[in-house]
C-alpha positions as CSV (number, residue, x, y, z in Angstrom):
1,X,0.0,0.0,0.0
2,X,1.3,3.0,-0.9
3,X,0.2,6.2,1.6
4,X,0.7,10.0,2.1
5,X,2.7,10.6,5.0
6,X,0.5,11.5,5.8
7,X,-34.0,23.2,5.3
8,X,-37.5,23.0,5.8
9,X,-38.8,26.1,5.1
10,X,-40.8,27.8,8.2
11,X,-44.7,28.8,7.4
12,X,-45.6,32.0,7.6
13,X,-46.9,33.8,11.3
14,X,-50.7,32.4,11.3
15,X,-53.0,34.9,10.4
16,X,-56.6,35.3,12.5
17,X,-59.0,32.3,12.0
18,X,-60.8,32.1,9.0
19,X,-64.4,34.1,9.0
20,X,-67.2,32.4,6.4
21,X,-68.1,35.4,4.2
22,X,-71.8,35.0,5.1
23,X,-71.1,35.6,8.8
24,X,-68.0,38.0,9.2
25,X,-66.6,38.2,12.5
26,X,-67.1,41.1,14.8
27,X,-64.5,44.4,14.3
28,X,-61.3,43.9,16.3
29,X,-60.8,45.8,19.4
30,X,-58.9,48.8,19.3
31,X,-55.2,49.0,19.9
32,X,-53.9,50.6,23.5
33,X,-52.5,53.5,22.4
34,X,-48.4,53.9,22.6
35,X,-48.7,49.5,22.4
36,X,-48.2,48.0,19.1
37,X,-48.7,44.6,17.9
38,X,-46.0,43.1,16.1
39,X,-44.3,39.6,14.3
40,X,-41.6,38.7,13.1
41,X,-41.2,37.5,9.3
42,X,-40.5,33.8,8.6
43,X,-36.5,33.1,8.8
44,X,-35.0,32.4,5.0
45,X,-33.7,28.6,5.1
46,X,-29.9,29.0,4.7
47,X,-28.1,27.0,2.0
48,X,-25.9,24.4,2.7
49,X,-22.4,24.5,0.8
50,X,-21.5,21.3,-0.8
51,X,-18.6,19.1,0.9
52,X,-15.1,19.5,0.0
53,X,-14.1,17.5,-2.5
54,X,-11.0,15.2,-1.0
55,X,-7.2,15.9,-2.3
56,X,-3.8,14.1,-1.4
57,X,-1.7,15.0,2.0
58,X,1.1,15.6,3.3
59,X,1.1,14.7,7.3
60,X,3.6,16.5,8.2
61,X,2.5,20.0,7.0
62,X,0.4,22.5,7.8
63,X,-1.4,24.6,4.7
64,X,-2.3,28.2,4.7
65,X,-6.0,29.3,5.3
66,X,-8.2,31.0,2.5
67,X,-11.6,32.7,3.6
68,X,-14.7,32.4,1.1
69,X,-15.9,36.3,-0.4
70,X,-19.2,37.2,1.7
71,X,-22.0,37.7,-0.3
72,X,-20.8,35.4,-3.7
73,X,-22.6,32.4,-4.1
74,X,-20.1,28.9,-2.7
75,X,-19.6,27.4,-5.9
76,X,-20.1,23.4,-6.1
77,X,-23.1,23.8,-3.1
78,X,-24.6,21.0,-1.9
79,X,-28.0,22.3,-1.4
80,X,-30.4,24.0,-4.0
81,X,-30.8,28.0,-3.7
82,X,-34.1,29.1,-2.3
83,X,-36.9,29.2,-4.6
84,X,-37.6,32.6,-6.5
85,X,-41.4,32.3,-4.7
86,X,-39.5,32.7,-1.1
87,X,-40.8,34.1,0.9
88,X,-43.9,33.1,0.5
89,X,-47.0,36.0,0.0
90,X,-48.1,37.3,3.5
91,X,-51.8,36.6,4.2
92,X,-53.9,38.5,3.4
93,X,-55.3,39.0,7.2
94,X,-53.5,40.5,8.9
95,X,-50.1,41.9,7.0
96,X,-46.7,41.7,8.4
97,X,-45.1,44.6,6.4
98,X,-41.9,43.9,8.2
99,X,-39.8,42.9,10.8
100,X,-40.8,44.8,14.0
101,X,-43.0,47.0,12.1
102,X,-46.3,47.4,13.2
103,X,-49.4,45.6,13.0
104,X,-52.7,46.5,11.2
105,X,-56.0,44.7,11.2
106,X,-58.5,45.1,8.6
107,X,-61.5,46.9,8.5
108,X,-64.4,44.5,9.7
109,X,-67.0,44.0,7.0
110,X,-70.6,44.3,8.5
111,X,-72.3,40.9,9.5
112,X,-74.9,39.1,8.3
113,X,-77.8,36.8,9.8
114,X,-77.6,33.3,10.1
115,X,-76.0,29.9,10.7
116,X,-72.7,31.6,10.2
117,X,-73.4,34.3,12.7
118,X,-73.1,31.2,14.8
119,X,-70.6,29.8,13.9
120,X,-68.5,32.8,14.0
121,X,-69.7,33.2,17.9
122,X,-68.1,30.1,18.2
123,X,-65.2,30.9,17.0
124,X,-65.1,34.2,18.9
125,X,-65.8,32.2,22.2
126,X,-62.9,29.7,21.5
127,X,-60.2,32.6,20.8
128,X,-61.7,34.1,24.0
129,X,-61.2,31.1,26.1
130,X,-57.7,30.3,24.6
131,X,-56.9,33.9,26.0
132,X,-58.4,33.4,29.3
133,X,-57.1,30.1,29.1
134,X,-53.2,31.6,28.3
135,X,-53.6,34.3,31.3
136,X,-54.8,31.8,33.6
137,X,-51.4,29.9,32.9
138,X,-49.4,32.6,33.2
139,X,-50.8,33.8,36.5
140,X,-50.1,30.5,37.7
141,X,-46.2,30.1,36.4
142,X,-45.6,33.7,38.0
143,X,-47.0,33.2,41.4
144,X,-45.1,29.7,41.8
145,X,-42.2,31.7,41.0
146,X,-42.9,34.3,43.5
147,X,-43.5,31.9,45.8
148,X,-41.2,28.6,45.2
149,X,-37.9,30.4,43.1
150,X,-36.7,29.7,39.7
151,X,-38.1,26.6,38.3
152,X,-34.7,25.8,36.3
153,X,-32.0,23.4,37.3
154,X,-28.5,23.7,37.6
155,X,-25.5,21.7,38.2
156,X,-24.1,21.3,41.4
157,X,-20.5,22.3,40.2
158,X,-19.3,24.1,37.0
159,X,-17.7,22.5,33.7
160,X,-14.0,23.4,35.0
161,X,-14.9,21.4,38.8
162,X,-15.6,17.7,37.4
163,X,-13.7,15.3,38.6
164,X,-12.7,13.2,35.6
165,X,-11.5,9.7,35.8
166,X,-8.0,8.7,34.9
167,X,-9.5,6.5,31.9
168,X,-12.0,8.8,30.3
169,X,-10.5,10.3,27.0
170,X,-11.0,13.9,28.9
171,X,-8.5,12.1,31.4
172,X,-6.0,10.4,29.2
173,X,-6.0,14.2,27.4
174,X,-5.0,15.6,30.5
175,X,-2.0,13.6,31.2
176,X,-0.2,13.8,28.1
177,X,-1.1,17.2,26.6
178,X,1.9,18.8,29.2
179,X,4.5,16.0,27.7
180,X,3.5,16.6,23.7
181,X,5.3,19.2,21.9
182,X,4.3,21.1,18.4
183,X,7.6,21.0,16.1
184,X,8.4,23.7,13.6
185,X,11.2,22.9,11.1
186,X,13.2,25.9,8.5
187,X,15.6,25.2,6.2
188,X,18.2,27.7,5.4
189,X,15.8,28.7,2.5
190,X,12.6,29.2,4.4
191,X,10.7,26.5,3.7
192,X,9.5,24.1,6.3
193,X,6.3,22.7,7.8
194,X,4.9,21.9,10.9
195,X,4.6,18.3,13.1
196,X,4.3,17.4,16.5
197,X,6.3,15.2,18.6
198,X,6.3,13.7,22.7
199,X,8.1,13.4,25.5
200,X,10.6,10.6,26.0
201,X,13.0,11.2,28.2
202,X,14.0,13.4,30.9
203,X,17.1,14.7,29.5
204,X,15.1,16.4,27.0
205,X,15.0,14.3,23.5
206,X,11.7,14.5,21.8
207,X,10.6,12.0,19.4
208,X,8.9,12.6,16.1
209,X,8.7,11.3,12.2
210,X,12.0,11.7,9.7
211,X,9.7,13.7,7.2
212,X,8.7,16.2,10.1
213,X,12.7,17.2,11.1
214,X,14.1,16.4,7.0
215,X,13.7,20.2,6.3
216,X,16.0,21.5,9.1
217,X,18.8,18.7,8.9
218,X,21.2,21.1,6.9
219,X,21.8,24.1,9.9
220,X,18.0,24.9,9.7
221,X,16.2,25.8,12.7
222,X,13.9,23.6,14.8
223,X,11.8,24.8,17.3
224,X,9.7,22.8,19.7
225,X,6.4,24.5,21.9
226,X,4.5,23.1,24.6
227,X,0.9,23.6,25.4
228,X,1.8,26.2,28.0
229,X,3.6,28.3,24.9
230,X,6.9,27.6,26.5
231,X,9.0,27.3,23.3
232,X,12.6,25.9,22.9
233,X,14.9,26.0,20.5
234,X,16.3,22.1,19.3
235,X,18.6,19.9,17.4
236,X,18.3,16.5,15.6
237,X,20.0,14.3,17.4
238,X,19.7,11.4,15.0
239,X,17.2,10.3,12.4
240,X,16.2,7.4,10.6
241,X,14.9,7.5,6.7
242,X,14.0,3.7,6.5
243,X,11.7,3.8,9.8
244,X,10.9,7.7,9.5
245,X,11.8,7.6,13.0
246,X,14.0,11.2,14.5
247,X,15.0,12.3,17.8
248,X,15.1,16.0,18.7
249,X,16.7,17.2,22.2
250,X,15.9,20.6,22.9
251,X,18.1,23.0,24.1
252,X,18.2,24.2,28.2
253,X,15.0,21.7,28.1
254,X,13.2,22.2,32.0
255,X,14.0,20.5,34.7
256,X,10.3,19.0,35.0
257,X,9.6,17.3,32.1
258,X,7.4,13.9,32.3
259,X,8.1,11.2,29.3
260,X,4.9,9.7,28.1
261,X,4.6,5.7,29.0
262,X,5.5,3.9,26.5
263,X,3.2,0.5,26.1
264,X,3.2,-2.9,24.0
265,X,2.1,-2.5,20.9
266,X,1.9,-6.2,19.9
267,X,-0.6,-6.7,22.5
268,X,-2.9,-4.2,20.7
269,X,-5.9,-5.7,19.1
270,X,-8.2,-4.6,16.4
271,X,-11.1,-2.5,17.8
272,X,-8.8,-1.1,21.0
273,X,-9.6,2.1,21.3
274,X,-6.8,5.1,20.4
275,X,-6.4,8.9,21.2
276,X,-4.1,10.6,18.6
277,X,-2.5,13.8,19.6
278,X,-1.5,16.8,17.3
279,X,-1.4,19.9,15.5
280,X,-3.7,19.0,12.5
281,X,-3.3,22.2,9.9
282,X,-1.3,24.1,12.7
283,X,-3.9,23.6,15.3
284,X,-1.5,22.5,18.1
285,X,-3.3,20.4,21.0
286,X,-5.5,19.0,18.9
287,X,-7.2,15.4,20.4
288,X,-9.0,13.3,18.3
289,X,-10.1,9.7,19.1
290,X,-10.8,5.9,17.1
291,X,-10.1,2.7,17.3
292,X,-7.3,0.1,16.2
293,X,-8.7,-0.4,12.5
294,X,-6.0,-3.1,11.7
295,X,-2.5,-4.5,12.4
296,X,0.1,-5.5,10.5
297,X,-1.2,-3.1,7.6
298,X,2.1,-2.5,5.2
299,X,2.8,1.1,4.2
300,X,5.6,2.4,2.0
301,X,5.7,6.0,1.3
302,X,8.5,8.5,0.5
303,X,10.4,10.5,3.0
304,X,10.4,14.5,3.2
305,X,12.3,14.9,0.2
306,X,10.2,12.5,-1.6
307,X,13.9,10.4,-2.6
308,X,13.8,7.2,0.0
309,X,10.7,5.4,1.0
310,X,9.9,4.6,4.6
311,X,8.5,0.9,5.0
312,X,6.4,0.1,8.0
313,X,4.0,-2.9,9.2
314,X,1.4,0.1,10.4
315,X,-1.1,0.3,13.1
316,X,-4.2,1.0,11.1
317,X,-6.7,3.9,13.0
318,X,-9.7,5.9,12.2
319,X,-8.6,8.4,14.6
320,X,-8.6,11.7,12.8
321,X,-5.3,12.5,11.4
322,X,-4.2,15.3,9.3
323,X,-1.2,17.4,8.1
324,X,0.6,18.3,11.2
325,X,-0.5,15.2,13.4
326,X,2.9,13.3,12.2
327,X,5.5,12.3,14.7
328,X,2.8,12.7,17.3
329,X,1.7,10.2,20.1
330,X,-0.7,7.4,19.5
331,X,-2.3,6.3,22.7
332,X,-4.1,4.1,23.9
333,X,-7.1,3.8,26.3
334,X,-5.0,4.3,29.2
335,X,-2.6,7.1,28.3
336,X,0.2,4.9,26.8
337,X,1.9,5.5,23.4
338,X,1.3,2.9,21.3
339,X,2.4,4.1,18.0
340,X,3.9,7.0,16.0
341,X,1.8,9.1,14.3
342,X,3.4,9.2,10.5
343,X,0.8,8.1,7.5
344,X,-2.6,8.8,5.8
345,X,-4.0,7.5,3.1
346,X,-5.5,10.0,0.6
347,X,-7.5,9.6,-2.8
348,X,-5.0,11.5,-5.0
349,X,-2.0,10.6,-6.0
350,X,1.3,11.9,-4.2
351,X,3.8,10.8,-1.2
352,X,4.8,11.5,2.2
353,X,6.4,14.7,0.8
354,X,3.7,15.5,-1.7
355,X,2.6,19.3,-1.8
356,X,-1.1,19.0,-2.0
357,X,-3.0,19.0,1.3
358,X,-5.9,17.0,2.1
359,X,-7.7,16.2,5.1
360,X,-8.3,12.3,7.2
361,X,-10.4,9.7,5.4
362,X,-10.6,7.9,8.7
363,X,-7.1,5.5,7.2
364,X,-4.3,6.7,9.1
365,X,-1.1,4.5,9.9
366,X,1.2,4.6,12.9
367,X,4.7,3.2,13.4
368,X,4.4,0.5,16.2
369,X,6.5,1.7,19.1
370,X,8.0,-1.7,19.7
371,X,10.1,-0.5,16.7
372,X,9.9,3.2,17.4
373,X,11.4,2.7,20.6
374,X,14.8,0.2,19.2
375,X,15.2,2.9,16.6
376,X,15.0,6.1,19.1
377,X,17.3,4.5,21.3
378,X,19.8,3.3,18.6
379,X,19.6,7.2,17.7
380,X,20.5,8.6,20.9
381,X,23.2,6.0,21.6
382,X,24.7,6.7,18.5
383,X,23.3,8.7,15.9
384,X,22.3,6.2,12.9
385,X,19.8,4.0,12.7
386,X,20.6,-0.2,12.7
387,X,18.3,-1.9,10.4
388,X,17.9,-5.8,10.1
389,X,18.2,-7.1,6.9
390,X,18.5,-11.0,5.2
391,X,21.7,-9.6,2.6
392,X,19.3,-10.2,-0.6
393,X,17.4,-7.4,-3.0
394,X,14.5,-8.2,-3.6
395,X,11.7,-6.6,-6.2
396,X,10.0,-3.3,-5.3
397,X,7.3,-3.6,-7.7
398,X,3.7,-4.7,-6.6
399,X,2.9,-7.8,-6.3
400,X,0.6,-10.0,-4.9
401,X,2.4,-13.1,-5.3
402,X,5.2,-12.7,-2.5
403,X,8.3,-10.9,-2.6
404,X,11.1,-12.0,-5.5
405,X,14.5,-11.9,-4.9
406,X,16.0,-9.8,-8.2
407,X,19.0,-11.4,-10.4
408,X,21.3,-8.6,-9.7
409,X,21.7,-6.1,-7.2
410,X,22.5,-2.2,-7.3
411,X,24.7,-1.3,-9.9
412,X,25.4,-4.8,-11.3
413,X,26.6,-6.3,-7.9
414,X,25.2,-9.7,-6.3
415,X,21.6,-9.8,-5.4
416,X,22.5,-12.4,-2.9
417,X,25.2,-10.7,-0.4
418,X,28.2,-12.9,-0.3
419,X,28.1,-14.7,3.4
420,X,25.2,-12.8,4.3
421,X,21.9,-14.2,6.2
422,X,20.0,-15.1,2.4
423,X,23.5,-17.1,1.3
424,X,23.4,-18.8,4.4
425,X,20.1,-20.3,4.7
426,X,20.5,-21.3,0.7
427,X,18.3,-18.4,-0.5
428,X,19.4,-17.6,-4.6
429,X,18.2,-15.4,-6.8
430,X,14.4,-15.8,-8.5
431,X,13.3,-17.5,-5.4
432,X,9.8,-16.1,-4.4
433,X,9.5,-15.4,-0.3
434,X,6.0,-15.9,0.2
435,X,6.2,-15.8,4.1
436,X,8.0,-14.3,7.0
437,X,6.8,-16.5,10.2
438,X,3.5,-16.2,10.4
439,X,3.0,-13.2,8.2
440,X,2.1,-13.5,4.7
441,X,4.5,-11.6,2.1
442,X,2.9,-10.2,-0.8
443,X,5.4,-8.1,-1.6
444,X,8.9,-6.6,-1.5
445,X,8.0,-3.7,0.4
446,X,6.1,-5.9,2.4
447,X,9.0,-8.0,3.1
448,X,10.9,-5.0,4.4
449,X,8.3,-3.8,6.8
450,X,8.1,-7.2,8.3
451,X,12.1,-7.7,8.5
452,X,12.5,-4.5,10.2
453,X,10.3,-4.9,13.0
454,X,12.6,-7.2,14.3
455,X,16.1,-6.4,15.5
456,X,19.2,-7.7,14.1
457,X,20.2,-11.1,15.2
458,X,16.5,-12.4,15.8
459,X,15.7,-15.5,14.1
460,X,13.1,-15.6,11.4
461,X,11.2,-18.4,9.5
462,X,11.2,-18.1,6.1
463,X,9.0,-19.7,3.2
464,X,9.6,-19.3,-0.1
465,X,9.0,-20.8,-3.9
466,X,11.2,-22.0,-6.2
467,X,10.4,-24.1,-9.2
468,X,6.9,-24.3,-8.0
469,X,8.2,-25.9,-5.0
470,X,7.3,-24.5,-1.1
471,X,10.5,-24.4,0.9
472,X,11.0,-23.1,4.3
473,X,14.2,-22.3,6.6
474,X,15.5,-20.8,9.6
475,X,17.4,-17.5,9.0
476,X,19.1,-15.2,11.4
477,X,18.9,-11.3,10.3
478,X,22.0,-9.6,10.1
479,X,22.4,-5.9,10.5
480,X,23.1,-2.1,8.5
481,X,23.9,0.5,10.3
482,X,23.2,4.3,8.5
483,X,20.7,4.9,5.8
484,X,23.5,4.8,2.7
């Protein structure tokens, strides 16, 4: 998979009740004078603008802001325009000339004999009983009032008092907020982007995404800002193109910082439930919630430059993630980070670095912090990444068949790395590796996720085809260190 890293209308006011024109209804009463009757006009039903229509994204940035013209019609609206008829004619009895304007009954015409004169007493008796009725109630509200107080309820304690309980997502928000920092990266030519990062140590480093940190790694300037606007100036300590995995340290970082818990994230299961933290579009702070959509999921996309590809065996969520959300915390239920932020799908074409922005689909992808967590330390301890790695090249192309070892490697050279892991375990070129332990390989790219979740040394199971034959064997991964 190949991902972006990231109106009813309201009736008019009722006129009086209709009067048969054999029997006319008595002439209103006068008007007090200095009091004057008055309505307001039926409200317009607004007209909905039509949904955005959905573009690529790239996670790690944050776009500008247009505002629409007042007055123009949106172009592409979802709903209809009002109809030339609206608003409808006033009636006839009485008219409503305006909005607080004042209201004029109409001459009575002179009655006539009859079985409507009766009816129209009936009528005249029902209106006068619906006011008597009407003061009556009134009367009655407004000395219970007097009497008894305000017949509303309110809360014992204000919003800002509740006691909220370490689990709720209110809770969980409150916790890690303090320890999750909004990252600002400028190269020496001015161009940058926003991301966020977290906590994970108390000596200061800050982890994040590759892509978020790529545009200050030649002497640009990196900035990091806490929810309480403290903001410090930083340096990448190391950073990792592969995993799109970087560590930040700021500098003169405070004494109190608190690193976020870091939890398991192979014991996450599908439909866990997971708060992402951000700065979606340069909104820093931002909390947005989900739930584990899938494991396992295999991502490749292109790092900040658009040159490398980052491989990944992804935490799927629906959590809202947008441009800006990369290299933030993904938590779950009870506050610990369970995966890094770093990839959306769109519906455009584009990459990790693409320039078009669009917003979440509900497919984001987070780095597992199993593997976040090697590579972070690996950076700190010594400033390039380790990768695992079976010493064969195998076929980027996609596939759904399993991942092909290629006859030759870059440049000419050996696919098959001379008295590597693959050479060892009998692996030649051509053969087809259809499974890493349990996991099925549909692809190179695949493969590469899969072998770098584990750490070099660890020993793998591998299946593979050759000459329509299944074949499996032990292999023990060897290592790389840097990202040449």
């Amino acid at each position: 998979m190949s991902t972006e890293n990231e109106g009813t209308a309201v009736p008019p006011a009722p006129s009086a009740p209709p009067v048969p024109v054999d029997a006319p209804a008595p002439s209103a009463p006068a008007t007090p004078e200095g009091s004057e009757r008055t309505a307001p006009l039926p409200p317009v039903p607004p007209s909905a603008p039509g949904a955005p229509g959905q573009h690529p994204v790239h996670a790690g940035h944050a776009p500008a802001y247009a505002s629409a013209e007042s007055g123009g019609a949106q172009q592409g609206s979802g709903g209809s325009a009002p109809d030339s008829s609206w608003p409808p004619p006033p009636p006839a009895t009485p008219s409503y000339s305006g909005w607080g304007s004042t209201y004029e009954p109409q001459p009575s015409p002179k009655r006539k004999s009859g079985r409507g004169g009766l009816v129209a007493a009936i009528l005249v008796a029902a209106l006068v009983a619906g006011g008597l009725g009407g003061g009556l109630g009134y009367t009655l509200a407004k000395n219970n009032d007097d009497t008894s107080g305000s017949t509303t309820v309110s809360a014992s304690t204000s919003g800002g008092a509740v006691k909220r309980d370490a689990g709720t997502v209110a809770g969980v928000a409150a916790r890690a907020l303090p320890s999750t920092v909004t990252i600002e990266a400028e190269s020496n030519s001015g161009e940058g982007g926003t991301g966020t990062g977290f906590v994970f140590d108390t000596q200061g480093h800050i982890v994040t995404n590759n892509h978020v940190v790529a545009d200050a790694l030649d002497g640009g300037k990196l900035t990091a800002t806490f929810p309480n606007g403290k903001k410090y100036n930083a340096e990448v300590v190391g950073h990792a193109q592969g995993y799109d995995v970087a560590v930040i340290k700021l500098k003169n970082p405070p004494s109190d910082l608190k690193p976020l818990t870091l939890g398991d994230s192979d014991k996450v299961a599908v439909g866990d439930s997971t708060i992402a933290i951000g700065a979606p579009f340069g909104l820093s702070n931002t909390v947005t919630t989900g739930i584990i959509s899938a494991k396992n999921r295999p991502v490749a996309s292109s790092d900040g430059t658009g040159s490398n590809a980052s491989y990944m065996s992804a935490l799927q969520t629906d959590a809202s993630i947008n441009p800006g959300n990369s290299g933030g915390p993904l938590l779950d239920a009870q506050g610990n980070v369970i995966g890094i932020n770093s990839a959306i799908q769109s519906t455009g074409s584009g990459g990790l670095g693409g320039s078009s922005q669009s917003g979440s689909i509900g497919l984001g992808f987070a780095i597992p912090i199993n593997q976040a967590k090697y590579v972070a330390q690996q950076l700190i301890k010594t400033g390039k990444p380790v990768y695992a790695k079976i010493g064969a090249s195998v076929s980027l192309e996609d596939s759904t068949n399993g991942a092909k070892i290629t006859e030759s490697g870059t440049g000419g050279s050996s696919s098959v790395e001379s008295g590597g892991p693959a050479a060892k375990a009998g692996l030649k070129p051509g053969d087809v590796i259809t499974k890493l332990d349990d996991r099925v390989i549909d692809s190179g790219p695949t493969l590469i996720g899969e072998i770098w979740t584990h750490k070099p040394g660890d020993t793998v199971t591998v299946t593979y085809e050759r000459g329509g034959k299944s074949h499996t064997v032990q292999l023990t991964l060897g290592a790389r260190t840097g990202d040449s």
